[in-house]
PLY file of the C-alpha trace (Angstrom):
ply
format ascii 1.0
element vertex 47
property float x
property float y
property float z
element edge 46
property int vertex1
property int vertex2
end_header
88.04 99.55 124.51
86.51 102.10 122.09
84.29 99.85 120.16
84.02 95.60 119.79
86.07 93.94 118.35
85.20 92.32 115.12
84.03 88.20 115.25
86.60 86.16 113.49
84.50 84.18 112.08
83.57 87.18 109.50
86.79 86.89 108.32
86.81 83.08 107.66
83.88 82.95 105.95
84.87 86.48 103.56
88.31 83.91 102.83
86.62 80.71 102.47
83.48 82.72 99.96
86.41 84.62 97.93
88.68 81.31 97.08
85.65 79.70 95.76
85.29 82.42 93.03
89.11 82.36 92.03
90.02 80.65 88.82
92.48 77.59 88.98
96.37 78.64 89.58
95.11 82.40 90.49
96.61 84.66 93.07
95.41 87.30 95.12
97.58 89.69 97.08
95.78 92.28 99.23
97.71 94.99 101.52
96.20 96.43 104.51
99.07 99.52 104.57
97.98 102.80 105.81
98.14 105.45 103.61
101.37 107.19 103.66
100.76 110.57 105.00
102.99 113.46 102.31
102.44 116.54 104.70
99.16 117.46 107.46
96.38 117.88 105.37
97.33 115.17 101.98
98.33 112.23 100.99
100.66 110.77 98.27
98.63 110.25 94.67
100.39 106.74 93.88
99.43 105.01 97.05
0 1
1 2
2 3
3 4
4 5
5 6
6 7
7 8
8 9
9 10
10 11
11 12
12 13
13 14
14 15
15 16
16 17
17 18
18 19
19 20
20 21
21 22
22 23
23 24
24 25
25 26
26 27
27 28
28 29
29 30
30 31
31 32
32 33
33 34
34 35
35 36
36 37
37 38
38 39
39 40
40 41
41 42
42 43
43 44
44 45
45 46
């Protein structure tokens, strides 16, 4: 393995902190895409 792996429990409580500051009837969406690579050395502006 090349490094350890992240405790889960980072993630719960980055969730659990972020829904308590979210208005009533919000939404969130996050993506976790990689950037889309255009050619070798760039990437796409929009992305």
């Amino acid at each position: 393995m090349r490094y350890m792996p992240i405790d889960l429990s980072l993630f719960v409580t980055n969730r659990e902190r972020f829904i308590k500051q979210l208005k009533q009837n919000a939404i969130a969406v996050f993506h976790s895409n990689d950037i889309m690579p255009r050619s070798a050395d760039g990437t796409y502006p929009f992305v």
